[in-house]
C-alpha positions as CSV (number, residue, x, y, z in Angstrom):
1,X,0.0,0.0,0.0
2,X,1.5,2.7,-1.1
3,X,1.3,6.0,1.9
4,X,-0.1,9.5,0.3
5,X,2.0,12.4,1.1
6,X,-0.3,14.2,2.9
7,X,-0.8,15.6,6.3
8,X,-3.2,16.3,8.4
9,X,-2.4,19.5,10.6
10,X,-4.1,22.5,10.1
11,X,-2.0,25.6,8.5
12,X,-1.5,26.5,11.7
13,X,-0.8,23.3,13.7
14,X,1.6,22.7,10.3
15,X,3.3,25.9,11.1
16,X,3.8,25.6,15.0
17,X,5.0,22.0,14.7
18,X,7.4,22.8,12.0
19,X,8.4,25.7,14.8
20,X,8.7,22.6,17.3
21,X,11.1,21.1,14.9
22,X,13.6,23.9,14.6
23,X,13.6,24.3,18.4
24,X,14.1,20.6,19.1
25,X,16.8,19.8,16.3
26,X,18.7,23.3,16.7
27,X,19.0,22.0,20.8
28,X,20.0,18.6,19.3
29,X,21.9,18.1,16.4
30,X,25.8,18.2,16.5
31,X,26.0,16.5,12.9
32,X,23.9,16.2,9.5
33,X,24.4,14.2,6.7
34,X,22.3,13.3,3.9
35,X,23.5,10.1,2.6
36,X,20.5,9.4,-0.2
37,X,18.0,11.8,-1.4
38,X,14.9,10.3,0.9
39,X,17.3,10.1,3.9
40,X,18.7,12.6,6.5
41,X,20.5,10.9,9.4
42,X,21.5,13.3,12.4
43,X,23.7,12.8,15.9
44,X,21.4,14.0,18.6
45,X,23.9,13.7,21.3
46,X,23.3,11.7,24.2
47,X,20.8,13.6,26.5
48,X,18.2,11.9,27.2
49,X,15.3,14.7,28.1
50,X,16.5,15.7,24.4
51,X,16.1,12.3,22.8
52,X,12.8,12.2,24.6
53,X,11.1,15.3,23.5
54,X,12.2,14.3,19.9
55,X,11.3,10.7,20.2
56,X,7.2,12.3,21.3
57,X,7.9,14.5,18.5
58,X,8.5,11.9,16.1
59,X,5.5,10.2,16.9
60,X,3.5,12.7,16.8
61,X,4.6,14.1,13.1
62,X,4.1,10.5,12.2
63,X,0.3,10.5,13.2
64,X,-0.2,13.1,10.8
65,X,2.4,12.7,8.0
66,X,2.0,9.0,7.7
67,X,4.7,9.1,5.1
68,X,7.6,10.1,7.6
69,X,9.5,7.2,8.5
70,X,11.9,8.0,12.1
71,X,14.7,5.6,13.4
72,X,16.5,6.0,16.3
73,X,20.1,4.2,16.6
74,X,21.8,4.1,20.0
75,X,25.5,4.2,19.7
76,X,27.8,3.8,22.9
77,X,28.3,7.8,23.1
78,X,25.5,9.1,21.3
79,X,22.0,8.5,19.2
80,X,21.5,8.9,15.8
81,X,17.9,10.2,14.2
82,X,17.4,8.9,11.1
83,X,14.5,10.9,8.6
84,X,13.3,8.9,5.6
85,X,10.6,9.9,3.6
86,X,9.3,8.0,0.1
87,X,11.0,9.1,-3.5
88,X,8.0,11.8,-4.0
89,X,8.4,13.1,-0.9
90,X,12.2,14.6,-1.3
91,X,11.4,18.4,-1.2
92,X,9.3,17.7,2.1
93,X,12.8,16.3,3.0
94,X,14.6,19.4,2.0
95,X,12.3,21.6,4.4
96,X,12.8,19.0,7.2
97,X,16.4,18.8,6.8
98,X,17.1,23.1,7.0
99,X,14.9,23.0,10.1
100,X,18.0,22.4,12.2
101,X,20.6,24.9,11.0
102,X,22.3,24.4,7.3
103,X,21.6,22.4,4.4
104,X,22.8,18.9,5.0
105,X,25.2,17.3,2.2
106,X,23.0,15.9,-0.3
107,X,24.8,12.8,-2.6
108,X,22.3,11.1,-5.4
């Protein structure tokens, strides 16, 4: 079954998550890459109130953009946060990716 890129937030529910986003990932993030086109992967430290509030968050964009797919990988000193999103979904990716400072690497 193929998942419609759609979401379900109002404009304004779109535009104070998205807000959530930036505040969570800017607190976060000590390293972006982009390693494929539908794929951001991201070192959120090691805090674990941060990893929490972006774990909710997670879970909560995915109950409304059903196409979002989140991973996160425990490493001994740190967790990663994986974004993947299907092929048509890319620029939604693009957004999601700036949302925590600059442009990640982007490799086809």
């Amino acid at each position: 079954m193929k998942v419609p890129i759609a979401c379900t937030l109002t404009a304004q529910g779109a535009a104070d998550r998205i807000e959530e986003w930036r505040s969570a990932l800017a607190d976060a993030v000590t390293l972006k890459c982009r390693p494929e086109p539908t794929r951001i992967v991201m070192r959120v430290g090691s805090d674990v109130a941060r990893i929490a509030n972006l774990v909710a968050l997670a879970r909560r964009e995915k109950a409304c953009c059903e196409f979002f797919a989140f991973a996160f990988h425990v490493g001994a000193d740190d967790v990663t946060l994986e974004v993947s999103v299907p092929e048509e979904a890319t620029a939604v990716l693009d957004g999601f990716g700036v949302l925590a400072g600059a442009d990640p690497d982007r490799r086809s």
